[in-house]
C-alpha positions in Angstrom: -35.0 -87.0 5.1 -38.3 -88.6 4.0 -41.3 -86.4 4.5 -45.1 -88.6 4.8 -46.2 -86.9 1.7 -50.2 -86.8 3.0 -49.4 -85.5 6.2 -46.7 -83.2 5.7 -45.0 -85.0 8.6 -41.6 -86.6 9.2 -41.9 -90.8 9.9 -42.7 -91.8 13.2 -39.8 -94.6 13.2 -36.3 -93.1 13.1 -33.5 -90.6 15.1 -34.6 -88.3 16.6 -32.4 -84.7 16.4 -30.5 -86.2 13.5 -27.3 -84.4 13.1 -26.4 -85.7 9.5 -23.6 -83.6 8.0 -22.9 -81.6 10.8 -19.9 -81.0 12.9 -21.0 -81.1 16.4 -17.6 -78.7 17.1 -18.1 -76.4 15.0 -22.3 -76.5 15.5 -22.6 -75.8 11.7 -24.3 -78.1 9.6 -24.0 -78.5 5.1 -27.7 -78.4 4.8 -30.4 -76.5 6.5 -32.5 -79.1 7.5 -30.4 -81.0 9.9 -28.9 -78.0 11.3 -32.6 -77.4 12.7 -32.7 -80.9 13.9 -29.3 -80.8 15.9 -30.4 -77.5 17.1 -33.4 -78.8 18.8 -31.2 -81.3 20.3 -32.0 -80.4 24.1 -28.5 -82.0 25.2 -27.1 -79.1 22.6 -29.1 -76.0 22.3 -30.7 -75.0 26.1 -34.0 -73.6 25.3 -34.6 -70.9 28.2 -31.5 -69.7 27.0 -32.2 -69.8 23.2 -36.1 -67.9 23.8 -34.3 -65.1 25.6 -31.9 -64.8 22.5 -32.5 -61.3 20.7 -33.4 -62.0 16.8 -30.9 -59.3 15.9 -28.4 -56.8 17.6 -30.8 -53.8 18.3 -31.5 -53.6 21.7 -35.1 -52.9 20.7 -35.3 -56.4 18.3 -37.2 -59.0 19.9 -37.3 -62.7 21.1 -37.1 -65.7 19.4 -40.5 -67.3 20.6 -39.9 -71.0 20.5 -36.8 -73.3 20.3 -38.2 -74.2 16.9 -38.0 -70.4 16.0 -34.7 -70.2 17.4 -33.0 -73.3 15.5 -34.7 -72.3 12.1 -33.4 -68.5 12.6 -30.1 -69.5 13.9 -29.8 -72.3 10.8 -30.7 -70.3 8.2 -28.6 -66.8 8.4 -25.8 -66.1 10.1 -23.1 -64.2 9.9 -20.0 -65.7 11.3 -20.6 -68.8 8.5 -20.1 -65.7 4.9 -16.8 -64.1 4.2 -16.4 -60.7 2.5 -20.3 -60.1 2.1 -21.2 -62.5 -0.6 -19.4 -66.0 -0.2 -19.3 -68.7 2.4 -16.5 -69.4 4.4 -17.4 -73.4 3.9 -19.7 -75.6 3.0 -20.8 -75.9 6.6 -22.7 -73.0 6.5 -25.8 -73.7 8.6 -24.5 -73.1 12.1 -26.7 -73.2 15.1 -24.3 -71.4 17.7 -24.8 -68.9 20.0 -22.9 -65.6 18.9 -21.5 -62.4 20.9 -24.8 -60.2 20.9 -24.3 -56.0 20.5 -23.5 -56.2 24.6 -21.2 -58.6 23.6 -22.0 -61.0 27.2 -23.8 -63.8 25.4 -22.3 -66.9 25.8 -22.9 -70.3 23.8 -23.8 -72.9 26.6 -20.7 -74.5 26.7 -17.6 -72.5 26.1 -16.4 -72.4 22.7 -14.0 -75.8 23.1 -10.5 -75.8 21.0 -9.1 -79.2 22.3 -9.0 -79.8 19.2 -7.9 -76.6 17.2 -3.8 -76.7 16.7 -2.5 -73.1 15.7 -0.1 -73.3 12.8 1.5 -70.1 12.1 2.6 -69.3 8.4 5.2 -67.1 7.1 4.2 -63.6 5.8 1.9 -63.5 3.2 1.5 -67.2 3.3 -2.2 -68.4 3.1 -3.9 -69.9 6.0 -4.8 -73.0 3.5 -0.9 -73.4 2.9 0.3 -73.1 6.0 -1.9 -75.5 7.0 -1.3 -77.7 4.7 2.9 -78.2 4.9 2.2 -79.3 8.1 -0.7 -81.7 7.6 -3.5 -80.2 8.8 -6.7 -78.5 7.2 -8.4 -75.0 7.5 -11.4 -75.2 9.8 -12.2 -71.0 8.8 -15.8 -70.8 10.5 -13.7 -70.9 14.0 -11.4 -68.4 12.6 -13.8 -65.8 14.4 -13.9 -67.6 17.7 -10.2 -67.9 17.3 -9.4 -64.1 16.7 -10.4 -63.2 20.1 -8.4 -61.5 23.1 -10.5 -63.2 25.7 -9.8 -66.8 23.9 -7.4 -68.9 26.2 -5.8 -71.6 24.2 
């Protein structure tokens, strides 16, 4: 993305909400700045719904003030997109969507779709990656935490 190098400002001719690299599914994005851009998307991300979003779990952590504040938070940590602390589950790590908050009644604006999620099950101590594999299909884990859910109907 070309930045006017005098103003600091992205061209005037162009996409708006660019979502380059990202999958719209998933609402993860591989870089950071086009996560922000599909955030502000208003056909994705609903902003009275986003500015009421706590910044973190504490019920005493406060509001994101803007949908800009909200995309660029969202984008830039978040913990459903790292696996075992220090590693990312994907390459898709910049992901915009809403999460559970510590009441856990937060919902993303749409329900969380899986049309297009098949569930392969593997044998016992079989990887996820291979059993996904002998039958054709590929990993997607930044939905395995959507997936693992009792109140998930598939």
């Amino acid at each position: 993305m070309a930045v006017n190098p005098s103003s600091g400002c992205c061209p005037e001719a162009g996409k708006q909400f660019p979502c380059q690299g990202c999958n719209i599914s998933s609402q993860c994005c591989d870089s950071y700045e086009f996560c922000v851009s599909c955030c502000l998307n208003p056909a994705r991300t609903h902003e009275e719904t986003a500015i009421k979003m706590k910044v973190a779990k504490p019920a005493t952590a406060g509001s994101y003030g803007s949908i800009f504040n909200f995309c660029a938070g969202r984008c830039r940590h978040n913990s459903g997109s790292v696996v075992h602390e220090n590693a990312y589950a994907s390459e898709m790590h910049h992901c915009f969507s809403f999460q559970l908050n510590s009441s856990g009644i937060v919902k993303p604006q749409s329900e969380v779709e899986f049309s297009d999620v098949s569930i392969i099950i593997g044998r016992q101590g079989q990887s996820c990656t291979m059993a996904c594999k002998s039958r054709g299909q590929s990993c997607v884990s930044n939905r395995f935490l959507a997936l693992n859910n009792c109140g998930v109907n598939i």
